[in-house]
Structures are given as structure tokens and as C-alpha cells.
N, C-alpha and C positions, 0 to 999 in steps of 0.2 A: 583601590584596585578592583578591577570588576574578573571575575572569575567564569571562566569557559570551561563546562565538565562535561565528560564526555559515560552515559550509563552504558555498560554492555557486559557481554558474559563470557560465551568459552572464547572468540574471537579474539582475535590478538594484532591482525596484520594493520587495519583501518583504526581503530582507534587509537594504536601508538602513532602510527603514521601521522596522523588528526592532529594528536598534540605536539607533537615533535614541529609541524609544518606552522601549527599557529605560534607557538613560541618563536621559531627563530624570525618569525615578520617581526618581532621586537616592535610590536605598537606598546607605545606608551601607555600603563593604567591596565594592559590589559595581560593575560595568562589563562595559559590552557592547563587540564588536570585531568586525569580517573576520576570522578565523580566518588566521596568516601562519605559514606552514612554510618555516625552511630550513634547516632539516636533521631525519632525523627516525632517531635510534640507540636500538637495542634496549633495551627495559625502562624506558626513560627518560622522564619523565613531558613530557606538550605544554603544561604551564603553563596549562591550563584547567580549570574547574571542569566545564563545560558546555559540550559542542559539539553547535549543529543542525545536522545535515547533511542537505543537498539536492542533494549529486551524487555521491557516492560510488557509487553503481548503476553509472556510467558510467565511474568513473575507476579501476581497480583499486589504484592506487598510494596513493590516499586511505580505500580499504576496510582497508588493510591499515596506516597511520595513523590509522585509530579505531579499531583494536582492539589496538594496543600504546599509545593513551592510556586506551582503558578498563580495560585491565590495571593502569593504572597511577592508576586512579579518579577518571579524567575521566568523568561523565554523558551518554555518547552518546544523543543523540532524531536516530533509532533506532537500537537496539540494532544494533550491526552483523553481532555473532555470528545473531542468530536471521533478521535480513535477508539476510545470506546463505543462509543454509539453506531459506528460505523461497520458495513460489510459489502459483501462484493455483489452479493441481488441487487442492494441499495445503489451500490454504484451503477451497476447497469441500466437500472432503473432511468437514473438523471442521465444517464448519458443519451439514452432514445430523448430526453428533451433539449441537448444544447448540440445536439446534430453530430452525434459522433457516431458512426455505424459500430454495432457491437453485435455476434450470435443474439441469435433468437435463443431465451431463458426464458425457464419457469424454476420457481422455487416449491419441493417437496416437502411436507410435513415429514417425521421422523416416522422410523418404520416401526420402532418400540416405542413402547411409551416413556414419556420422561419419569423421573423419579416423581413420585409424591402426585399422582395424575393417575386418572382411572378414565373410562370410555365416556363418563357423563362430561370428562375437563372437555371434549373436542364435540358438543353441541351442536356447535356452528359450522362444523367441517360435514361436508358429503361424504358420503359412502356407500360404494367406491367412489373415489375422484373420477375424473371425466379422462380417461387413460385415453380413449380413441381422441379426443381432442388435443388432448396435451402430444402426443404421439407425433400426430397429423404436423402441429405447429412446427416442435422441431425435428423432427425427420432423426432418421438413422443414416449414416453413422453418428453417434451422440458423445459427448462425456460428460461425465457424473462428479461431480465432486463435490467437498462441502461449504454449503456458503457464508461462511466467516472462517475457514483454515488457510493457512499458509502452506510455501512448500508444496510437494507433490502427492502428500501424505492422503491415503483413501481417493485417490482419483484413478476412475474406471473409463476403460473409452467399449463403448456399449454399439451393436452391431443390427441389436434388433428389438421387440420386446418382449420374447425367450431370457435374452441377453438380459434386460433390465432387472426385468424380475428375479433373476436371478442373484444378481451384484445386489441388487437394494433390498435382498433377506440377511446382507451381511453390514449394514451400514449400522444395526445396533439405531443410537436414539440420537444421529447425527441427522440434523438438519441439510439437505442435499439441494444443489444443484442439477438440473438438466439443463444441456448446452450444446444446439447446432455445432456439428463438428465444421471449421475455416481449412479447407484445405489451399493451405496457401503455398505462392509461388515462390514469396520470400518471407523473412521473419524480423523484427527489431525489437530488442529491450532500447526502452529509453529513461533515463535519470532525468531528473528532475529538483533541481533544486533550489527554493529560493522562490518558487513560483515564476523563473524569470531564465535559468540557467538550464539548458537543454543538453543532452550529449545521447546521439541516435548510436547505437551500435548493432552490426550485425549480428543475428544468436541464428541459433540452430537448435531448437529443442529438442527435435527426436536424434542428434548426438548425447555419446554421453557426458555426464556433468563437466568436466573439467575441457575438454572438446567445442562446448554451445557455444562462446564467444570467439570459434575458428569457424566466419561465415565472409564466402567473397562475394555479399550481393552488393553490387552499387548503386545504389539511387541515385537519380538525376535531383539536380537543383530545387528543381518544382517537387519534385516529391520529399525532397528533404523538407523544404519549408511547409507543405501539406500534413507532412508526420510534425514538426514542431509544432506549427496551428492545434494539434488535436492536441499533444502534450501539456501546451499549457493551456488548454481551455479548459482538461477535465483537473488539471493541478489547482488551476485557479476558484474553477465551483467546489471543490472540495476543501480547498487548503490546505494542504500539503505543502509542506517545507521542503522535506524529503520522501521521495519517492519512486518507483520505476512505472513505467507502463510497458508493455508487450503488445505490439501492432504485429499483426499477420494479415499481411496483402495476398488479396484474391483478385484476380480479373482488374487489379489494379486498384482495388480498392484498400484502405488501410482499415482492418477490423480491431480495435482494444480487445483484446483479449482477456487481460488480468490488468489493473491498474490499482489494486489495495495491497501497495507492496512498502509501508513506511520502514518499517526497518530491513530494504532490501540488500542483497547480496553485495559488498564490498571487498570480498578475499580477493588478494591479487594473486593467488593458484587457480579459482574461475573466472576474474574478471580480465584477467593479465596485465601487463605492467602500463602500457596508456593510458586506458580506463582508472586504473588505479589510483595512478597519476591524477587524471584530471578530477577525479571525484573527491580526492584526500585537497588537493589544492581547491576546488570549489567548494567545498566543505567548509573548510577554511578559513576562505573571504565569506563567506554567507552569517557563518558565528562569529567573525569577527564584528560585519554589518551589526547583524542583530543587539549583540555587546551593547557598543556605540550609541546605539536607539534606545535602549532599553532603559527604562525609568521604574525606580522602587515604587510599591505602593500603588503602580497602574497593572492593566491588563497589559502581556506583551505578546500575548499569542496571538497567534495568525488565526481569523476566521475565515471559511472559504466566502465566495459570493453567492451559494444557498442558503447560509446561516444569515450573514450580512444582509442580502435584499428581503428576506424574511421576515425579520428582525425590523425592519425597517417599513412592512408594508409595501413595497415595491413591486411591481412586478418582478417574476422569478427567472421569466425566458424570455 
């Protein structure tokens, strides 16, 4: 029997949903579950085929329980190894290389110092930084935010650099983002799943939370298939199994906005009930795929095609 478990926390609507939809496909060999840890010893396998995780971000004690089960060739979604290493500079980064239009970004040193660090730790850093350039680059209106958080937590939209200086006396010893503000004409979150399963939805950011996914912008065909293209070419260099991207069209163009979203929003009180729908049911067949595939004793995690042509010596773009 190969066993599909699902990690998560306060959430309640998607991961019963998850299990509830891959049981009743009644495939042979195979069963969905909560994910139930009580005890968890070195090298020792978690008795899953497949584990989705949706809190590990937050819980360190559970990042470090999916990767002594993928050691042990359980099919983490996501990868935990590359989730950790991962952040949203870095994503913007590769994305000015596989031709995906993103804001103009610059990544800030912390305003305080870190713990355990005094003025001789930053040697290498100028001072002051080059603010008239950095400025110049991305222009005002800006936002600020941090680069490896989630959520909307400590994000500033900045007017001038009165403005700046100001928000970033309050960011404490958080690692910051500066970010060209997209004033766009329409907006899309998009899932991703599977490296392979798209689903464009219209949002509306500056509504409020439960309001963003009440959006009547329509895209034409061509632009549908223009926002897939981009979906899955930054799911693909990355690896992500699961994940959302946020494209904000300017002047027609589609901007990524945020696309470091592995364990993204799935309540069907924000995402409403089609969405729901389709993500609980792609979920689904995707864990079940993986299941199926999935061999003891091998790697079953997904690596993007950064790591893959790297690894390999290959050219990268």
C-alpha cells in the first residue's frame, strides 16, 4: 500500500478536501492521510510515498522531517532541499535570464545588525550604499518588502526617499526588498501544479482578502497562452510542484510579480468554490501520478532545470 499524506496546520478546508478526493478515486495500492509523526529517527523511512507540505516554512522541526523522508524516497511537493535555499531576489534574479519580465529589484542589507555581528562583519559592504543609484534604477512609487517572507507581512509601498527612509528605520534586522512599483491594467494569480497543470485566475489585490478572487478581467486566447508560457517556464526552472505566480499586465505586458508561493493559498472562503474545486481535484491526480512513480531507496523529488542543467554542466539559458 503506498501512502499519500498530506502536512499542514491551522487549515482545515484543502487538506481534507485533498484526502477525502484522492480516496474516493479508489486506485488500487493506493491512500490518502494527515500526515501523523511520533517519532521521527535518522535515515529511517516516514512510511509515505508522497508528502504535501503546507507548513514547513514555519515549523523548522517539520523542514527537517521532510528531508530525512526524502532521503529515504518519500516524494516531497516541495522539494524541501531547494525550498530552503530558495527566495524571492533569487527568483527574480533567473527570471531576467529565461525572459520573463519582472520589476526592476534591488536587495537591501538589514537596517540593524544581525545578532552575533558587529560593524567589522560588513567589511565588504560600502557605506553609505549608492542610494542615488539604487533610487534612480527603481524609481518611485516603490514597495518594500522582505525578501524570503510570505503573505503581506512588513510590506511598505514607498512614495519617495523621505518615504524610504523612513519605513526602513522600522524593518529592524529584516533583509528588504526594493521593487518598481507595475501599475497594472489587470491582475492574475496563477497555480501551478505538477510543473505541467495551469489554472489563470482573475485577482484583484488592492480588494480586500476574501473580495481579490471577485475580478471580471478577460483575457484573450493569446494572452491566456502567453501567461501559461510564463507559468510554466519559471515552475519549470525552479521545480515546483506546487505553486502560485501573480502576473500584473501593464501596457499589455505580463509582469511576475511574486511567484515563491509553495505552499499557496487554497481556502475556499478566498479562493471560492471553482478554484477550489479545480486545485483539490489537481492535487489530487498530481499525488496520485507521483504515488505511481515513486520508487523506495531512489530520489523522487523534483529538481528544477537550474539545478538539473547545472548539475549536469549544461548550459543554463
Amino acid at each position: 500500500m503506498k501512502k499519500i499524506g498530506i502536512l499542514f496546520g491551522q487549515e482545515r478546508s484543502f487538506p481534507m478536501a485533498f484526502v477525502e478526493r484522492v480516496n474516493s478515486k479508489n486506485i488500487p495500492g493506493i491512500v490518502a492521510e494527515p500526515v501523523r509523526i511520533d517519532k521521527v529517527m535518522q535515515g529511517e523511512p516516514s512510511g509515505y510515498s508522497v508528502i504535501i507540505d503546507r507548513i514547513s516554512q514555519d515549523i523548522p522541526f517539520y523542514r527537517a522531517y521532510l528531508k530525512n523522508a526524502a532521503l529515504c524516497g518519500t516524494a516531497v511537493i516541495n522539494n524541501p532541499f531547494w525550498w530552503s535555499a530558495d527566495e524571492k531576489f533569487f527568483n527574480n534574479c533567473l527570471a531576467t535570464k529565461i525572459d520573463v519580465p519582472v520589476p526592476k529589484t534591488v536587495i537591501l542589507p538589514s537596517r540593524e545588525l544581525p545578532p552575533d555581528t558587529s560593524d567589522q562583519s560588513f567589511s565588504n559592504l560600502a557605506y553609505p550604499l549608492d542610494w542615488e543609484g539604487i533610487f534612480n534604477y527603481v524609481g518611485f512609487p516603490a514597495y518594500m518588502k522582505p525578501f524570503a517572507g510570505g503573505g503581506w507581512k512588513n510590506v511598505y509601498k514607498l512614495v519617495s526617499m523621505d518615504d524610504f527612509f523612513e519605513k526602513h528605520a522600522e524593518t529592524q534586522q529584516l533583509v528588504m526588498l526594493l521593487q518598481e512599483e507595475i501599475i497594472f491594467e489587470e491582475y492574475y494569480r496563477c497555480y501551478c501544479i505538477g510543473g505541467k497543470y495551469v489554472r489563470i485566475m482573475p485577482y484583484e489585490p488592492r480588494n480586500p482578502h476574501h473580495l481579490r478572487y471577485v475580478a471580471d478581467f478577460s483575457p484573450s486566447e493569446e494572452r491566456l497562452k502567453q501567461m501559461t508560457d510564463i507559468v510554466l517556464r519559471i515552475n519549470q526552472y525552479l521545480g515546483y510542484d506546487f505553486n502560485t505566480v501573480e502576473l500584473a499586465l501593464r501596457d499589455g505586458v505580463p509582469y511576475a510579480i511574486d511567484f515563491c508561493n509553495p505552499a499557496p493559498d487554497a481556502d475556499i472562503k478566498s479562493v471560492g468554490q471553482e478554484n477550489f474545486d479545480w486545485v483539490v481535484e489537481t492535487a489530487a491526480t498530481f499525488a496520485i501520478e507521483k504515488a505511481q512513480a515513486q520508487e523506495d531507496g531512489k530520489d523522487n523529488l523534483t529538481w528544477g532545470e537550474y539545478i538539473k542543467r547545472g548539475s549536469a554542466g549544461k548550459k543554463l539559458f
